[in-house]
C-alpha positions as CSV (number, residue, x, y, z in Angstrom):
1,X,0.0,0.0,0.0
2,X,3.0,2.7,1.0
3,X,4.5,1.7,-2.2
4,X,1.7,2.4,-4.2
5,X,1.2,5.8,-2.4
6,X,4.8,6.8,-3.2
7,X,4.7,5.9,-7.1
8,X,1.1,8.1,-7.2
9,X,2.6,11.0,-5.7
10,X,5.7,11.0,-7.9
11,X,3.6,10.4,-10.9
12,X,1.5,13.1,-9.3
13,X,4.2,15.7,-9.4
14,X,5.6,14.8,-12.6
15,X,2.2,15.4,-14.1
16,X,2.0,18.6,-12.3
17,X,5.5,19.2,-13.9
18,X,4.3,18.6,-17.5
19,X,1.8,21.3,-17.0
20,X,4.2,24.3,-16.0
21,X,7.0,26.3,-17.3
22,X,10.5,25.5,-17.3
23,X,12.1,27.8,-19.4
24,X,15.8,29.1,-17.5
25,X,18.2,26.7,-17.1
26,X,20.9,26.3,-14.1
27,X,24.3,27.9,-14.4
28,X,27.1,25.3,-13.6
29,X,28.1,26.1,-9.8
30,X,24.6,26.9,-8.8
31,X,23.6,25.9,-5.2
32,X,20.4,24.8,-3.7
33,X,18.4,23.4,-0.6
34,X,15.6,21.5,-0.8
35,X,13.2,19.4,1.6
36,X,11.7,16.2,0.3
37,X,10.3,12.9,0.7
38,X,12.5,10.0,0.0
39,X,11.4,6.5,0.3
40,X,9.4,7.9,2.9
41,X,11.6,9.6,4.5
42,X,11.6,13.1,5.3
43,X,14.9,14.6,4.1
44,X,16.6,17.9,3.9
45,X,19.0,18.2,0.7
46,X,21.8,20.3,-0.7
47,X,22.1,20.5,-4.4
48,X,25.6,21.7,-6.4
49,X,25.2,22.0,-10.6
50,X,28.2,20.6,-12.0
51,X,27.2,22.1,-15.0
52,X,24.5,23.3,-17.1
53,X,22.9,19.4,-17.0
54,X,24.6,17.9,-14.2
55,X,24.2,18.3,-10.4
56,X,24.8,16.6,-7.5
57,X,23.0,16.0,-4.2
58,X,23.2,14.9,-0.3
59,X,20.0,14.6,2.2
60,X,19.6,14.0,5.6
61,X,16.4,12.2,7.3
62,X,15.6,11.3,10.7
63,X,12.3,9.9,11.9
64,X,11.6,9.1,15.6
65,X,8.3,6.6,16.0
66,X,6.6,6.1,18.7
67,X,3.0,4.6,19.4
68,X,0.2,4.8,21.8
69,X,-2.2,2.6,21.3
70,X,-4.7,0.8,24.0
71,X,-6.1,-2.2,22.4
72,X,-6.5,-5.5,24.0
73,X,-4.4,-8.1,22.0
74,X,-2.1,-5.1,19.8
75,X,1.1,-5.4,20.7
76,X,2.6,-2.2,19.8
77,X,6.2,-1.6,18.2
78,X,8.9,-0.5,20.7
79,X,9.0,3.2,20.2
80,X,12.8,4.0,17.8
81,X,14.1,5.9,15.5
82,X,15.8,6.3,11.8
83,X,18.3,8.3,10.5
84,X,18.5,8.3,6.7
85,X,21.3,9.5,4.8
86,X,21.4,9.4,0.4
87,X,23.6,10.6,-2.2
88,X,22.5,11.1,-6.0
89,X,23.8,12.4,-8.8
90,X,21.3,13.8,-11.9
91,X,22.1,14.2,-15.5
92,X,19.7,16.5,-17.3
93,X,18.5,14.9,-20.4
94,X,17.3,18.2,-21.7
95,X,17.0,21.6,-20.2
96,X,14.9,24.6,-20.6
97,X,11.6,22.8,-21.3
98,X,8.4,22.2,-19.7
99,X,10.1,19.6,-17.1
100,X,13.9,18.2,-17.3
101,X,13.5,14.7,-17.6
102,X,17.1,13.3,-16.2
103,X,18.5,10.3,-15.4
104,X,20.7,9.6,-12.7
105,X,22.5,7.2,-9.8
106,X,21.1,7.2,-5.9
107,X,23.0,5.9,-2.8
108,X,20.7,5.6,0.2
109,X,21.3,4.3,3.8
110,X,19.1,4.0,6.8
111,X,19.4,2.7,10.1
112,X,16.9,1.9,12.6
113,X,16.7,1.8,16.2
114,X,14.9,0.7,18.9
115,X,14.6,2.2,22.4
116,X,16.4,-0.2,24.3
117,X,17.6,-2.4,21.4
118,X,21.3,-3.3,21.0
119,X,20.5,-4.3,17.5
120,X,19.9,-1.8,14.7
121,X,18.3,-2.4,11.6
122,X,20.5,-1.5,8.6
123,X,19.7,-0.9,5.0
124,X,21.6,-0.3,2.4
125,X,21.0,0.7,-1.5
126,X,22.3,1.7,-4.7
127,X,20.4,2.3,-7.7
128,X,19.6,3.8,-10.9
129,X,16.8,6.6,-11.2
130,X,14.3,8.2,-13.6
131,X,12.8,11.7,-13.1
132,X,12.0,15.0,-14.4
133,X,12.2,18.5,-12.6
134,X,10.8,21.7,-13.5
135,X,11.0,25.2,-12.4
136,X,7.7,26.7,-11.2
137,X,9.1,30.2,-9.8
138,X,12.8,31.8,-10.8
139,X,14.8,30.1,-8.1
140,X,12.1,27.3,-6.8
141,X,11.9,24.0,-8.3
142,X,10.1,20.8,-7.7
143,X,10.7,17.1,-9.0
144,X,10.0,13.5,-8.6
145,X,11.8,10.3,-9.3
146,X,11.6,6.8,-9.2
147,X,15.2,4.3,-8.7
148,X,15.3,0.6,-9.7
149,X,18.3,-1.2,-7.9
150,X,19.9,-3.4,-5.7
151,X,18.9,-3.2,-1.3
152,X,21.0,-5.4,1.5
153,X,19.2,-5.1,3.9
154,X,20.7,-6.7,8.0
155,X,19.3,-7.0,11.3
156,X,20.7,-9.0,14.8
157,X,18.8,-10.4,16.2
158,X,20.5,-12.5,19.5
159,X,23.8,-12.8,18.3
160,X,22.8,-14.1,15.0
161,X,22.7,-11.6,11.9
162,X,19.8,-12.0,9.2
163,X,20.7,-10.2,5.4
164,X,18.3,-9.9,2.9
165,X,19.4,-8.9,-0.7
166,X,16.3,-7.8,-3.4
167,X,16.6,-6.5,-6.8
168,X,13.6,-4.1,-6.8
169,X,12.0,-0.6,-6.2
170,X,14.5,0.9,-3.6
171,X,13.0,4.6,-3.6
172,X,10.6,6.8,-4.8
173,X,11.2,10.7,-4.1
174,X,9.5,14.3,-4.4
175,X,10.9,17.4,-3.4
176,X,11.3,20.9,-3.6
177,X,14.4,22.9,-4.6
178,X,15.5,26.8,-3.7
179,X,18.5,28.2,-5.6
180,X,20.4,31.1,-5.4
């Protein structure tokens, strides 16, 4: 189901994209910050343009969970946290049009903790990614993007480590940009 939510809203935003004007392109050693969604994840973001159709980008999430629920027979989660960090580089397929479609690589790691669990969760992903971004006021942009790759994810669990390696969806992402 949070999959499918995900890959709405990015197909959401790239529609919203199609319908706006993106006519100015970035100058190479532009700078921007940004605040997004990734895989979920809220993230803050700095952007650097290599040039005028490359750029890349570093975020920073953290989520802290915690639940309060009285219902007879739930079990609830142990309240924990997650600190996300990614890496991506874009490559602008075209520029100046009603949204950049670009292509690019993402690096993404999480961990997750428990309150009063000696044994985070760990996850780990690298990927490729499809997008498009388009500029809806002179320095503010938006974009979306989905990345197809490979995730490790681990967890111990008493002393005895569990890995799990997939081929699949690793992310989904929307955000906004602010350059100057």
């Amino acid at each position: 189901m949070k999959r499918g939510l995900k890959l709405t809203t990015v197909a959401i935003a790239m529609f919203i994209g199609l319908t706006m004007s993106s006519n100015a392109q970035l100058d190479a050693g532009s700078f921007g910050i940004g605040a997004s969604f990734v895989s979920g994840s809220p993230v803050a973001s700095g952007f650097y343009a290599l040039s005028d159709n490359m750029e890349l980008g570093v975020g920073l999430g953290y989520i802290s969970e915690s639940y309060d629920m009285d219902v007879e027979g739930f079990n609830a989660p142990d309240p924990g946290s997650q600190i996300y960090f990614n890496a991506m580089f874009k490559y602008f397929l075209s520029k100046g049009r009603d949204v950049s479609p670009f292509i690019g690589g993402l690096l993404d790691y999480s961990t997750v903790a428990d309150i009063g669990d000696d044994n985070p969760k760990t996850t780990l992903g690298l990927g490729a990614m499809f997008g498009g971004q388009a500029q809806i006021a002179k320095n503010l942009h938006i974009y979306g993007f989905v990345s197809l790759g490979y995730k490790k994810e681990s967890e111990d669990e008493q002393k005895v480590t569990h890995t799990y390696t997939t081929i699949s969806l690793i992310g989904s992402g929307i955000g906004a940009i602010f350059y100057f």
